[in-house]
C-alpha positions in Angstrom: -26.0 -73.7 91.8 -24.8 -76.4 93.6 -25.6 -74.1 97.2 -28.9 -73.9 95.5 -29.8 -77.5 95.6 -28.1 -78.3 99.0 -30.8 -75.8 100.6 -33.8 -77.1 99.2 -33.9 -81.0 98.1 -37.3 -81.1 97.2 -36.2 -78.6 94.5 -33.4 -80.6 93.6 -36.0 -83.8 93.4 -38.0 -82.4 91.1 -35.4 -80.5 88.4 -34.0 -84.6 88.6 -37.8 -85.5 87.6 -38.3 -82.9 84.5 -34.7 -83.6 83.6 -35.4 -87.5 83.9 -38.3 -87.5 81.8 -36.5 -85.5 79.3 -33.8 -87.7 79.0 -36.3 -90.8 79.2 -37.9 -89.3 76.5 -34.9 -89.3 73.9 -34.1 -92.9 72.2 -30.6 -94.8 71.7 -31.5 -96.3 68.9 -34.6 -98.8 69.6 -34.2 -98.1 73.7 -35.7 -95.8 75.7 -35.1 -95.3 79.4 -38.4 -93.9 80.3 -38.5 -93.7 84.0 -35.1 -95.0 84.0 -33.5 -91.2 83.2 -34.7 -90.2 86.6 -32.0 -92.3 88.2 -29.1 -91.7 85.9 -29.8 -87.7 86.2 -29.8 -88.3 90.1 -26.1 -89.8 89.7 -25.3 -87.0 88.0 -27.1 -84.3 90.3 -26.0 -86.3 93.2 -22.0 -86.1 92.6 -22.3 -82.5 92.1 -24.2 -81.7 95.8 -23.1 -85.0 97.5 -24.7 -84.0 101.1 -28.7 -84.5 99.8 -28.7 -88.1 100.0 -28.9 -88.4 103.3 -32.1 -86.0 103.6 -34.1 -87.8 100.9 -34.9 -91.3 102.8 -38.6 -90.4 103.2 -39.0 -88.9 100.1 -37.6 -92.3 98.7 -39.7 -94.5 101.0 -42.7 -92.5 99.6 -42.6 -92.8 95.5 -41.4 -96.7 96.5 -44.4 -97.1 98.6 -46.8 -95.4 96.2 -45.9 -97.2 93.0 -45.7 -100.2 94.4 -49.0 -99.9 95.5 -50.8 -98.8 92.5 -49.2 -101.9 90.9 -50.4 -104.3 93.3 -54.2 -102.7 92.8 -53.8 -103.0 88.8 -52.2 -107.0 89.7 -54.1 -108.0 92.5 -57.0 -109.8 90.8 -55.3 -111.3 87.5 -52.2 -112.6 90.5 -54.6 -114.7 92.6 -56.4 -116.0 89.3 -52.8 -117.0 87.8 -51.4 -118.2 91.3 -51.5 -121.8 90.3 -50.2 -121.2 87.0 -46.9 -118.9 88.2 -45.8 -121.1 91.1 -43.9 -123.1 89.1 -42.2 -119.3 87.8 -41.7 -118.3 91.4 -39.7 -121.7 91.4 -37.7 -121.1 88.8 -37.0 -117.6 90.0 -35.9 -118.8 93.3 -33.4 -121.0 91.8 -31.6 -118.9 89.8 -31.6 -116.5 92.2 -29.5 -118.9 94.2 -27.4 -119.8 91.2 -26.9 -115.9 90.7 -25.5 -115.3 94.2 -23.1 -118.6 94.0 -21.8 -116.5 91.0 -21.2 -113.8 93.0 -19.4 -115.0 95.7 -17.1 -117.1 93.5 -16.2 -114.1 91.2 -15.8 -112.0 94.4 -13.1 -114.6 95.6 -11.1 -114.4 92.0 -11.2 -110.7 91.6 -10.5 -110.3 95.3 -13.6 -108.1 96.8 -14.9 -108.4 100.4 -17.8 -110.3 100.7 -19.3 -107.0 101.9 -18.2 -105.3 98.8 -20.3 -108.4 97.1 -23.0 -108.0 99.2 -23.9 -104.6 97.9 -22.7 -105.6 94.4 -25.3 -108.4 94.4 -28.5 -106.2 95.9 -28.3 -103.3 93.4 -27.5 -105.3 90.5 -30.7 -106.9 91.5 -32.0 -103.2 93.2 -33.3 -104.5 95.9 -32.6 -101.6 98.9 -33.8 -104.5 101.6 -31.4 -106.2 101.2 -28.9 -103.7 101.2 -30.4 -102.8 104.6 -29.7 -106.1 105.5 -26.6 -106.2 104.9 -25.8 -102.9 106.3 -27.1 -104.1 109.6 -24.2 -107.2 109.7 -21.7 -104.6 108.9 -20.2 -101.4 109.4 -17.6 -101.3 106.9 -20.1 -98.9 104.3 -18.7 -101.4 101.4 -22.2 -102.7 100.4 -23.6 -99.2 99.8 -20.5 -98.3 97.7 -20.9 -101.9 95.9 -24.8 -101.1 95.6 -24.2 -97.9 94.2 -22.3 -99.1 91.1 -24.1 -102.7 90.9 -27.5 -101.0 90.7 -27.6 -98.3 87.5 -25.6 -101.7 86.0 -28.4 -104.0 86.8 -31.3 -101.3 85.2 -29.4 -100.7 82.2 -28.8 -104.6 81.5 -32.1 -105.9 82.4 -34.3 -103.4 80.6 -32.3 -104.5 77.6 -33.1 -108.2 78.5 -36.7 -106.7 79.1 -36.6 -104.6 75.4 -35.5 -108.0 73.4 -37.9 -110.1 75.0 -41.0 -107.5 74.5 -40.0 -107.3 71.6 -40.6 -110.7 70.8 -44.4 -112.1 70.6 -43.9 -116.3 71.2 -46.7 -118.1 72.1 -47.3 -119.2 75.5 -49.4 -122.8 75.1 -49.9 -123.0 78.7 -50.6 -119.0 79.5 -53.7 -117.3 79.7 -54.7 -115.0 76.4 -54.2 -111.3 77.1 -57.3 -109.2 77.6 -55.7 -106.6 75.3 -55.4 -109.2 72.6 -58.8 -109.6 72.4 -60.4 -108.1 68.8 -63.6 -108.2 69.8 -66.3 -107.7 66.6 -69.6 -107.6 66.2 -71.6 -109.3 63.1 -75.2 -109.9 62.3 -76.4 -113.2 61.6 -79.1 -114.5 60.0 -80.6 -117.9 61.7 -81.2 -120.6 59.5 -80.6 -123.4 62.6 -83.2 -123.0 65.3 -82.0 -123.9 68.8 -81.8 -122.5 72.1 -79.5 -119.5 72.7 -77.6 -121.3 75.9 -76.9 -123.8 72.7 -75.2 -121.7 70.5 -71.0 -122.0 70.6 -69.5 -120.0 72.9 -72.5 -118.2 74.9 -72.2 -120.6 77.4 -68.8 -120.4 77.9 -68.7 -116.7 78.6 -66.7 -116.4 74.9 -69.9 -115.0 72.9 -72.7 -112.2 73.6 -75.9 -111.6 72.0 -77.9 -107.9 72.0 -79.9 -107.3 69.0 -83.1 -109.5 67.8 -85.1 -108.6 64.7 -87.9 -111.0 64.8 -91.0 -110.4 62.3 -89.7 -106.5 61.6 -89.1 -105.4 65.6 -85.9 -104.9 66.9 -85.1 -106.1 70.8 -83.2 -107.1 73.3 -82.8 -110.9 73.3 -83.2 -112.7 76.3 -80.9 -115.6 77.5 -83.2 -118.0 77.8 -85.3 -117.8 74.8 -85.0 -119.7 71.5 -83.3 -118.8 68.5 -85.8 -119.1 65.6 -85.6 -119.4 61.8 -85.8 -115.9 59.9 -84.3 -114.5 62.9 -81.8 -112.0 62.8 -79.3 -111.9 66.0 -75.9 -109.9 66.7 -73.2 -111.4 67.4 -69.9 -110.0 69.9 -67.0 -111.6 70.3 -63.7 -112.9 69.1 -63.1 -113.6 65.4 -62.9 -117.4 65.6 -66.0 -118.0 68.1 -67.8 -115.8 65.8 -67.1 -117.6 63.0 -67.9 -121.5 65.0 -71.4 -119.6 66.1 -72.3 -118.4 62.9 -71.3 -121.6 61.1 -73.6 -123.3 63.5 -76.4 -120.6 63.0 -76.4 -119.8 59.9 -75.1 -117.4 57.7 -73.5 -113.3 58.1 -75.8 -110.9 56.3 -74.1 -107.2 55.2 -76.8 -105.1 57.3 -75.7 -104.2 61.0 -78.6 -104.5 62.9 -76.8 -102.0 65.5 -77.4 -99.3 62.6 -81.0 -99.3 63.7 -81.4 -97.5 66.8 -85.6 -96.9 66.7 -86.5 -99.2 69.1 -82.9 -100.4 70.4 -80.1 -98.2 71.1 -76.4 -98.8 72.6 -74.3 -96.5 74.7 -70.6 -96.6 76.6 -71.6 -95.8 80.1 -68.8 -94.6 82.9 -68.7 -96.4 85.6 -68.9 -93.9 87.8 -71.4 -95.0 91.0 -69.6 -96.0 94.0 -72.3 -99.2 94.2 -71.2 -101.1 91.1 -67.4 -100.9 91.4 -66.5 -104.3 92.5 -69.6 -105.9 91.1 -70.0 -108.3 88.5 -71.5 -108.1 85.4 -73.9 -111.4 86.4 -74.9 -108.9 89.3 -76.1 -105.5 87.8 -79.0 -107.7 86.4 -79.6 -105.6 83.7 -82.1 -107.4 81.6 -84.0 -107.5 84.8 -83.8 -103.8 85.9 -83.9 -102.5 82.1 -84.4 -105.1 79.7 -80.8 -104.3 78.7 -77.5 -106.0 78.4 -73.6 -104.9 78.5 -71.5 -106.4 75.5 -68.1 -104.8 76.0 -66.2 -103.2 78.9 -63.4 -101.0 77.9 -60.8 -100.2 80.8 -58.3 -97.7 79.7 -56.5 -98.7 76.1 -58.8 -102.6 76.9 -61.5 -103.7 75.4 -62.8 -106.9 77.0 -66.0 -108.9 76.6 -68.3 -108.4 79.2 -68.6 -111.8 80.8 -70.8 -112.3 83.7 -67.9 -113.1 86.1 -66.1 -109.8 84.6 -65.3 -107.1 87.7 -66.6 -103.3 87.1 -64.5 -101.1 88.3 -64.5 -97.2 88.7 -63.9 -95.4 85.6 -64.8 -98.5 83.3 -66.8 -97.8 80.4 -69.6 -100.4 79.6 -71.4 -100.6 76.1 -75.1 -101.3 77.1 -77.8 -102.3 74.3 -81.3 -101.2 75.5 -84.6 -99.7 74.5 -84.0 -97.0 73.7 -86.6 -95.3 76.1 -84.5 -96.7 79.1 -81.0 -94.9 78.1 -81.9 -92.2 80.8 -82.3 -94.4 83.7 -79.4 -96.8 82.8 -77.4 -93.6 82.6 -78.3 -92.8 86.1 -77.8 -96.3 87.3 -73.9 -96.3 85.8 -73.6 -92.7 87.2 -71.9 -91.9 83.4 -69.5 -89.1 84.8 -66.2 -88.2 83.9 -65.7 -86.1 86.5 -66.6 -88.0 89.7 -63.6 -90.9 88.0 -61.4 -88.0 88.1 -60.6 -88.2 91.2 -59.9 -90.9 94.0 -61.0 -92.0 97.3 -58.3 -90.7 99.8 -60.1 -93.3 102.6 -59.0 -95.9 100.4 -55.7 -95.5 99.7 -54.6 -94.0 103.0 -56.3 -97.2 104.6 -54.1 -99.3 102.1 -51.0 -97.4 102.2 -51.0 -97.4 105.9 -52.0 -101.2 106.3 -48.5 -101.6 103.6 -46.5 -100.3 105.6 -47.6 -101.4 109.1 -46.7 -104.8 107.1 -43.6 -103.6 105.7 -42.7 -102.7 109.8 -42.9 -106.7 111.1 -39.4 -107.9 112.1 -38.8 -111.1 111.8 -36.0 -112.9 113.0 -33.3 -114.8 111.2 -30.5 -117.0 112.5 -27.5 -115.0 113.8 -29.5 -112.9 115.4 -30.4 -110.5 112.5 -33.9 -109.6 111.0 -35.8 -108.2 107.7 -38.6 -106.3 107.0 -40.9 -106.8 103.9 -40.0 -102.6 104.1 -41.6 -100.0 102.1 -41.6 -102.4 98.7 -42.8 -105.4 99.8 -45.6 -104.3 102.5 -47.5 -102.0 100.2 -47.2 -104.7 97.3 -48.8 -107.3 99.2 -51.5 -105.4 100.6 -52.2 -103.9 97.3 -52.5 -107.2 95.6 -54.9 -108.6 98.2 -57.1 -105.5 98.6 -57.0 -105.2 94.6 -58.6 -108.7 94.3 -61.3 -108.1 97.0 -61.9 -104.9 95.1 -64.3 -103.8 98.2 -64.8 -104.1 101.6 -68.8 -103.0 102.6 -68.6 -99.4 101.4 -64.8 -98.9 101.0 -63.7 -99.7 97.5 -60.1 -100.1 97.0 -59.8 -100.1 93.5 -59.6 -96.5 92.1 -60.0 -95.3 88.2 -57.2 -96.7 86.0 -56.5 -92.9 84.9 -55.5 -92.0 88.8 -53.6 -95.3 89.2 -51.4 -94.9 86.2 -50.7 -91.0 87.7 -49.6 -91.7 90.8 -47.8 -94.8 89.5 -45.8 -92.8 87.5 -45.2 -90.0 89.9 -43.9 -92.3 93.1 -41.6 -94.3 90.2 -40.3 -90.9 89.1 -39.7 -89.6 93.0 -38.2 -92.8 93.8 -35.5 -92.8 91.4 -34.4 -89.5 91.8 -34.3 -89.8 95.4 -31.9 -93.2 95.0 -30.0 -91.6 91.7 -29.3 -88.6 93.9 -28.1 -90.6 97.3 -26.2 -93.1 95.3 -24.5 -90.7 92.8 -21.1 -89.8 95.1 -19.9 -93.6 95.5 -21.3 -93.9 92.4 -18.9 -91.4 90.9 -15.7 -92.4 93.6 -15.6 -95.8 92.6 -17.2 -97.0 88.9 -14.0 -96.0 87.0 -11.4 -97.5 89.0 -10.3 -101.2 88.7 -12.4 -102.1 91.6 -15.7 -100.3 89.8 -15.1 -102.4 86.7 -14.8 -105.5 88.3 -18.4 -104.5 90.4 -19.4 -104.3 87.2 -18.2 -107.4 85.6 -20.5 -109.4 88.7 -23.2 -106.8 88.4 -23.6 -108.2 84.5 -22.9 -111.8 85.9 -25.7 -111.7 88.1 -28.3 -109.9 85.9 -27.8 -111.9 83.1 -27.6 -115.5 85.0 -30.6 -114.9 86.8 -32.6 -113.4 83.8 -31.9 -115.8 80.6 -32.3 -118.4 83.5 -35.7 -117.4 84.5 -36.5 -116.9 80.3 -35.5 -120.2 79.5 -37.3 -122.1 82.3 -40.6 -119.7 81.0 -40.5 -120.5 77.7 -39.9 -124.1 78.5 -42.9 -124.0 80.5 -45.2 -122.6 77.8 -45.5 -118.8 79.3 -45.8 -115.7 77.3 -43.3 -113.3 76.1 -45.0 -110.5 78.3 -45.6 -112.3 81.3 -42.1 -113.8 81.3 -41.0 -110.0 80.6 -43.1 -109.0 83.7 -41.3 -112.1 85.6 -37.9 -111.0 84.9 -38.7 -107.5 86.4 -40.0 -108.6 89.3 -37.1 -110.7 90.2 -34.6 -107.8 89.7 -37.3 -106.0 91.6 -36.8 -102.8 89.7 -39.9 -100.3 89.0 -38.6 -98.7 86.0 -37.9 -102.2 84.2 -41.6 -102.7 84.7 -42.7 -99.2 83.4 -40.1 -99.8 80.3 -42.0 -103.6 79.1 -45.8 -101.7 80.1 -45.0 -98.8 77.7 -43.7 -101.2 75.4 -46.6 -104.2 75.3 -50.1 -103.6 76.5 -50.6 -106.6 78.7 -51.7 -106.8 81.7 -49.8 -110.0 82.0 -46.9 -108.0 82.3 -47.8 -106.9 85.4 -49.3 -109.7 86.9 -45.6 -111.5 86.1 -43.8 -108.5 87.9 -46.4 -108.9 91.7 -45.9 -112.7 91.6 -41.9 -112.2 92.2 -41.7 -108.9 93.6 -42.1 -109.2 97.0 -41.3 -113.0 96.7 -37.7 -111.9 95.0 -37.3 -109.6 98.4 -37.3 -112.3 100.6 -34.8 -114.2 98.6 -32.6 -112.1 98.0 -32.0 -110.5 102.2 -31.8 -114.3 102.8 -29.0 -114.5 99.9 -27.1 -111.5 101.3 -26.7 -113.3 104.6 -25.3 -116.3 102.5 -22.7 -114.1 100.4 -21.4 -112.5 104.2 -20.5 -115.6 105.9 -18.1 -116.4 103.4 
């Protein structure tokens, strides 16, 4: 068997994947390890054929480079929005970071281990293979790849059970933006006893309420935005409970009948987003009561439902609820493109043009003092380019942003690659050194480090008035570890979560290779 999996290791990666998600599949008790199995069946696979590793680098470079570039698509916009907001995290993180590695290096002195021994200890606890290659390139001694090896399945395990308590927990975050998939979005017929404008009404003008229906003298239509509300009108109202209720209070009064119930003259319809000319557009610019007499009410992007606000970004594979006349429902369904099939797929220009701009990035030395360097490397590049071309969304005719469906696949795919490629390479130190008196004491600063730099960072977040998912998504992205990230995603539905993970990631890379210098000169 094991002759078997020498010969072919792209074989051997994918039995680790199938294996992986089988294990990740199976709980212990209120944990799941998801993605996470991947790595711990590579240990396993990788002690028993120990002379893979070293053929799996660019199979490893490619699930890192992949995932980490869907992620920084799905974060991009939501990151640059928040940037204000999440400085003050990226402080924190930074900090406690620092305090983490002072923790290293004094431990490493009591229980006697090399600074090179701590080195590695300190980059996989925090699994960040940068700096490992950072610290592989000051020395020659192969004690950080051993110290790597058993820091690193220590720092998953620990952190995705900081990660599991703290989804698990729903605080509220006074100073944090409300999640999109928090939003229960309703729709309730009102009957107008207060004229006034509809720009007047709470909420519409804020982007936090959206009219469709008007029954006026016994016809049903489309209202219009700038017309007055009169009374002995009836109007629908969509959005979230509360402005609802502050409209209608203002208004008038609910009445039982759903004026969407009547589709004679007015009918509504999800749409797919599927024509190459709306992704990247705003709602404000499809202009539909223009082109149509129409308007969109809700957009629902994979398991979100979000109201449509005119500043709201369509993207591929979206799924717009339009009320129209009902004559018009053919031509708007031509204008959306409304096809499953064409979101099925992706645009290969994109992505290749993305990928390969990540990783030119990821390829820029730059110097440090003591004549070393560091690269942003296959994490960081692709990451950073994915977060800037997600929040452009499109450049002339190249959209970057591809269906949700096709992000989460390939996501998931270049996480599962990636771990069994590292599992596998790491799992012969892994299995020579974690039960011997030296292994435990890896371990004891492995748990050190995790810990300090996690409760640290969840303190100074909740302090700060953030939200239990976004300081989940924080924490993640300062141990810098996919599968952490895919464990609090399958866990919350927020896209704060992610957005918490691309403000640290690549920010927690260039801490962290500056740290491993620190921990070697002592």
């Amino acid at each position: 068997m094991t002759e078997l999996l020498s010969s072919s290791p792209l074989l051997t990666i994918f039995i680790v994947v199938a294996l992986g998600a089988a294990l990740g599949a199976v709980p212990f008790g209120p944990l799941r390890l998801g993605a996470a199995g991947a790595l711990f069946v590579g240990l396993v696979i990788g002690s028993l054929a120990p002379d893979i590793g070293a053929s799996l680098g660019l199979i490893q470079s490619l699930g890192l480079a992949l995932f980490v570039y869907m992620v920084g698509l799905s974060a991009g916009q939501t990151f640059f929005a928040d940037l204000k907001r999440q400085a003050p995290m990226m402080g924190w993180a930074t900090l406690f970071l620092i305090v983490a590695a002072g923790g290293a290096i004094a431990l490493g002195k009591v229980m006697n281990l090399s600074p090179d021994m701590v080195s590695g200890i300190f980059s996989g606890s925090l699994t960040s293979t940068p700096a490992l290659a950072a610290a592989n390139a000051v020395t020659t001694s192969g004690e950080p790849s051993v110290g790597y090896a058993i820091g690193y399945p220590a720092g998953v395990i620990l952190a995705i059970l900081v990660v599991a308590w703290i989804v698990g927990r729903d605080w509220e975050g006074k100073k944090d933006t409300d999640s999109l998939a928090g939003e229960d979005i309703e729709a309730v017929s009102v009957h107008v006893r207060n004229p006034m404008p509809v720009r007047r009404v709470t909420g519409f003008s804020e982007q936090e309420l959206r009219m469709s229906y008007l029954r006026r003298e016994g016809r049903t239509r489309v209202i219009s935005p700038g017309e007055e509300l009169i009374e002995g009108d009836e109007v629908l109202f969509v959005g979230s409970g509360p402005v609802v209720d502050a409209a209608i209070e203002q208004v008038g009064e609910r009445i039982p009948e759903h004026l969407a119930n009547d589709r004679a003259q007015v009918d509504f319809r999800h749409f797919v987003v599927s024509n190459d000319s709306l992704a990247g557009r705003t709602i404000a610019e499809l202009n539909l009561a223009a082109r149509f007499g129409g308007v969109v009410t809700r957009v629902n992007r994979g398991d979100l439902e979000m109201l449509a606000r005119d500043d709201l970004i369509l993207e591929l594979g979206d799924r717009a609820l339009v009320v129209v006349p009902r004559e018009s429902l053919s031509e708007v369904s031509d204008f959306f493109g409304d096809s499953v099939r064409n979101v099925s797929t992706f645009s290969a220009l994109s992505v290749g043009i993305g990928m390969a701009l990540g990783l030119l990035l990821g390829m820029i030395e730059i110097s440090l003092p003591g004549n070393s360097t560091f690269s942003l490397g296959a994490a960081a590049g692709p990451l950073i380019v994915g977060m800037i071309l997600g929040a452009l969304h499109r450049t002339g005719p190249i959209i970057w942003q591809i269906p949700q469906a096709a992000n989460l696949t390939i996501r998931q795919l270049g996480l599962l690659i990636f771990l069994a490629a590292v599992g596998i390479a790491a799992g012969p130190a892994f299995m020579d050194t974690a039960f011997t008196s030296q292994g435990l004491s890896a371990i004891v600063i492995a748990a050190v480090v995790v810990l300090a730099s996690s409760f640290g960072l969840l303190v100074a977040c909740r302090a700060s008035g953030l939200s239990s998912a976004r300081t989940a998504g924080a924490i993640a992205g300062m141990i810098g570890q996919p599968a952490i990230l895919s464990y609090a995603t399958s866990r919350k539905d927020d896209e704060r979560i992610e957005s918490g993970y691309a403000a640290l990631f690549a920010l927690g890379i260039l801490v962290k290779i500056l740290l491993v210098h620190l921990i070697l000169s002592f």
